[in-house]
N, C-alpha and C positions, 0 to 999 in steps of 0.2 A: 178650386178657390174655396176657402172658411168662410160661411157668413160673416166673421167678423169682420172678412175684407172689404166686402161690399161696399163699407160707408165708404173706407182708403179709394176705391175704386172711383166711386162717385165722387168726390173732390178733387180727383183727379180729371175727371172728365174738366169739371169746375176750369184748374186751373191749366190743365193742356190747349183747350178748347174753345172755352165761352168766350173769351178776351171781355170776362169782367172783372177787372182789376184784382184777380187772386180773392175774391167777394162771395163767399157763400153763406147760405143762409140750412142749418139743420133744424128738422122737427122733430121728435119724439116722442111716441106715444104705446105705455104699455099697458094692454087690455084684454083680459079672457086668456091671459099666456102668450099673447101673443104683440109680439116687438114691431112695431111699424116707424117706422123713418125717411125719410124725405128729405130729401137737398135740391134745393133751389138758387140761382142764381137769375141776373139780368143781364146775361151775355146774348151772345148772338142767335142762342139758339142751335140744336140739332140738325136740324135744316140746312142753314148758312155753312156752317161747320163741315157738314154733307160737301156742299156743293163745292166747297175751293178743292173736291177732289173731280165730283162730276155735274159739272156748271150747268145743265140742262137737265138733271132730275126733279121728278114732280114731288111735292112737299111730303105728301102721305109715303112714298115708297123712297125717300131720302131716310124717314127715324125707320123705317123697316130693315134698309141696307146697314145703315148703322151698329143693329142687335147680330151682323152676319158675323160667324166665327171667321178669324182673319183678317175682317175689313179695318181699314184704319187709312186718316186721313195726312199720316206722318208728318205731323206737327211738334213731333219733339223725337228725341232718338230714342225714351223711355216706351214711347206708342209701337207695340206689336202688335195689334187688333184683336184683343182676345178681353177685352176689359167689358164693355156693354154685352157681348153674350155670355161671357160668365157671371155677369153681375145676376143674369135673367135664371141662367142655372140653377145660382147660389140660391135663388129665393122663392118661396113659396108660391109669390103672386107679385108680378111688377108692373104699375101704370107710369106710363114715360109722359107727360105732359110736354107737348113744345110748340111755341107759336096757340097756333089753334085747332093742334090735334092731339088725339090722344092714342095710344097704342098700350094695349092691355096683353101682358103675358101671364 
C-alpha cells in the first residue's frame, strides 16, 4: 500500500465501521518535512467494532487485534482485513486513539 492510501484507508475505516453517519473529521499538519494527518470521527469506536466479531474481548487487546494482518470484522464485502495493518506498514509512526486507549506503532 502507497502512503497516499493511508488517508483512503482511514475513511474507510470511518465509513465501513464507526456507524458515524459517513462523518469524518481530517487534520493536517506539515512540519520539519514531515506530513502528519489524523482522521477522527464519533462512531462506535475500535473496541465496539472489535467485539460484533468477538463479544468477550478486553478493550486493550480488541484495537491490538484490530492492527492483525487478515482480521476483519466483515462488515461490508469491500473488508478483507488487510486495511489497519497496512495502514501501520505504510507509516512512519501510528497512534490509534479509541475510547480511552491508546496504541502507538
Amino acid at each position: 500500500m502507497g502512503k497516499t492510501r493511508v488517508p483512503k484507508e482511514s475513511f474507510y475505516n470511518v465509513f465501513d465501521h464507526a456507524q458515524a453517519g459517513n462523518n469524518a473529521f481530517t487534520f493536517v499538519q506539515y512540519k520539519d518535512d514531515i506530513i502528519s494527518v489524523a482522521v477522527s470521527d464519533f462512531g462506535i469506536g475500535i473496541v465496539e467494532s472489535v467485539r460484533n466479531a468477538y463479544p468477550t474481548i478486553e478493550d486493550d487487546k480488541a484495537i491490538v487485534k484490530s492492527l492483525e494482518y487478515g482480521f476483519t470484522v466483515r462488515s461490508t464485502e469491500r473488508n478483507m482485513g488487510y486495511g489497519m495493518d497496512n495502514m501501520v506498514k505504510s507509516t512512519c509512526k501510528t497512534k490509534i486513539y479509541s475510547d480511552k486507549h491508546l496504541v502507538v506503532c
